[in-house]
C-alpha positions as CSV (number, residue, x, y, z in Angstrom):
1,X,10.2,-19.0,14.1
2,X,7.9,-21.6,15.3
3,X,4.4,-20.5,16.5
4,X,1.2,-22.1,17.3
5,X,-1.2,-20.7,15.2
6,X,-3.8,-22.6,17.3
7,X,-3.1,-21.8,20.6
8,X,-2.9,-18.6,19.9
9,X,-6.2,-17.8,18.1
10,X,-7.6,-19.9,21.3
11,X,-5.4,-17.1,23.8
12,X,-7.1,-14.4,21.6
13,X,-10.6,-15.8,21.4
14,X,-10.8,-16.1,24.9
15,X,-9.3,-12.4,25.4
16,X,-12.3,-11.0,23.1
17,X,-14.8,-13.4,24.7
18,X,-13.7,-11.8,28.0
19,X,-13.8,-8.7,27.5
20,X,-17.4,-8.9,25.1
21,X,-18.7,-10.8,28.9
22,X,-17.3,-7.5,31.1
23,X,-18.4,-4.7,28.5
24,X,-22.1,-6.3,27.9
25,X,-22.5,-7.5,31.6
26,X,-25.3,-4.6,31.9
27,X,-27.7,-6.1,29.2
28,X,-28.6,-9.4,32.0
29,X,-30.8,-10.8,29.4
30,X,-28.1,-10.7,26.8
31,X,-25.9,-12.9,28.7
32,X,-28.8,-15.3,30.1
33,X,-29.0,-13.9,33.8
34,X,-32.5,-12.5,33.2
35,X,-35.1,-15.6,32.7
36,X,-37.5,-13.4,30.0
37,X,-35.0,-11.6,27.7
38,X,-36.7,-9.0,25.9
39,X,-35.8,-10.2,21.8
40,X,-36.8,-8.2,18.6
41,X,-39.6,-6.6,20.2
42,X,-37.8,-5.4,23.0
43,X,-35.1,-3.7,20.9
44,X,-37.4,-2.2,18.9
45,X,-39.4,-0.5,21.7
46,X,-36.3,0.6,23.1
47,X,-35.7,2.5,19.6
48,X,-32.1,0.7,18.5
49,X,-31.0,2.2,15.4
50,X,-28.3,0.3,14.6
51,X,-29.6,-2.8,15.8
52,X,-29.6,-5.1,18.7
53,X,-27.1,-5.6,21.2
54,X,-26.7,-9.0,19.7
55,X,-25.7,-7.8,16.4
56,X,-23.4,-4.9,17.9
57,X,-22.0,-8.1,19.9
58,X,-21.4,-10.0,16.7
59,X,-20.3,-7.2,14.6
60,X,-17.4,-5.9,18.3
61,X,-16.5,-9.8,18.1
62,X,-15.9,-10.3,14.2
63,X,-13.7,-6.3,14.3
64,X,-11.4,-7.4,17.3
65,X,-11.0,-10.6,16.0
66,X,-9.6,-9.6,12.2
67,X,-7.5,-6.5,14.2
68,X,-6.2,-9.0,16.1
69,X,-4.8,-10.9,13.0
70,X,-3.8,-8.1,11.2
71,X,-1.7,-7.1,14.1
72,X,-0.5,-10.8,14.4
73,X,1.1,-10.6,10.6
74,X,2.4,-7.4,10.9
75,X,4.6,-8.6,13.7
76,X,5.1,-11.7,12.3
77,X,5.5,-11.4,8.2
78,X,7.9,-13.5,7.6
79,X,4.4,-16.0,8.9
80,X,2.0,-14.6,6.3
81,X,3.2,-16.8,3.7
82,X,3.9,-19.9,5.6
83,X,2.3,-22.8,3.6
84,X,1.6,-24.6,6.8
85,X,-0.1,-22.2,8.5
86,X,-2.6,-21.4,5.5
87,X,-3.0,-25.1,5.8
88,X,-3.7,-25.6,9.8
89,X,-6.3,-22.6,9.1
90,X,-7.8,-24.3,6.8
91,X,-8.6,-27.8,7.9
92,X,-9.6,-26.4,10.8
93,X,-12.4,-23.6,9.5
94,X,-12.9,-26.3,6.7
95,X,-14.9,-28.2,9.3
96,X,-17.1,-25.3,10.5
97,X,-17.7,-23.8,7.0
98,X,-20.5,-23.8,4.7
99,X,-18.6,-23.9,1.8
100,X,-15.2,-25.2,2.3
101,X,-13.9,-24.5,-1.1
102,X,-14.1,-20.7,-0.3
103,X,-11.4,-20.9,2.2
104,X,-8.8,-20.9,-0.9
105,X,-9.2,-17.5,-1.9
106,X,-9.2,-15.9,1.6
107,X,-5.8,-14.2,3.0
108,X,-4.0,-15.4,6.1
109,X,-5.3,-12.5,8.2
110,X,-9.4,-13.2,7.1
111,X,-8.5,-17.0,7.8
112,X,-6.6,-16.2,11.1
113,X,-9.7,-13.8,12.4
114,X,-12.0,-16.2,11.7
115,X,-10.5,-18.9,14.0
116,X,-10.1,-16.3,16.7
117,X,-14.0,-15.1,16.2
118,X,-15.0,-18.7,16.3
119,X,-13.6,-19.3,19.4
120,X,-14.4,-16.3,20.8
121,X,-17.9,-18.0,20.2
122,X,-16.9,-20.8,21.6
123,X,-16.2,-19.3,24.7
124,X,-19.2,-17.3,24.5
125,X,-21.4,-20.4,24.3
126,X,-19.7,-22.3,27.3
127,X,-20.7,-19.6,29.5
128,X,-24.6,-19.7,28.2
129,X,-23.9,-16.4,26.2
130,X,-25.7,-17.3,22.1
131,X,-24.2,-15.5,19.8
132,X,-25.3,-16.2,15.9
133,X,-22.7,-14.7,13.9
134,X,-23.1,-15.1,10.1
135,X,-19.3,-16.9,9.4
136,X,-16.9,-17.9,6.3
């Protein structure tokens, strides 16, 4: 079976990123329709416990992208221990890592969810949306 690993983490990415734009469309400052968003001080007035909205939007992002590539190898096992895709995963987080050499000891699904969250991100960022997520 022959797959694009690539275009699908992009199809995925841009599912997420979607539907992270339509869930937080009523935080306007979040997604940079309000000019003066409110930041730390704002969230802490407002009495988060958990955090910000940013972080809950980085922490929704990172949890649909690695369920979305667990559910990819469980349909597709016979892929989990393709040598090329391992590979194609990892030249291609290789160049947005901080350390390169740890992308050896993940699994196919953390490498496969990582691709997908960063271009979730990626969308995220071409429609003016900043999202800092702490990656590989």
């Amino acid at each position: 079976m022959k797959i694009n690993i690539e275009n699908f983490a992009e199809e995925q990415g841009k599912k997420i990123a979607n539907a992270i734009l339509v869930k937080h469309d009523e935080y306007p400052s979040l997604l940079g329709k309000e000019k003066s968003p409110t930041g730390f001080l704002g969230d802490i007035k407002k009495g988060y416990k958990e955090g910000s909205e940013v972080n809950k939007m980085e922490k929704e992002i990172r949890d649909r992208a690695f369920h979305e590539a667990t559910a990819f190898f469980l349909k597709n096992t016979d892929l989990k221990f393709d040598i090329e895709i391992k590979k194609t995963l990892t030249q291609h987080l290789s160049q947005k890592a901080k350390n390169p050499s740890a992308l050896e000891r993940l699994t196919p699904e953390e490498l496969l969810g990582s691709e997908i969250q960063n271009y979730a991100v990626d969308f995220l960022l071409s429609n003016n949306v900043f999202v800092f997520e702490n990656n590989v």
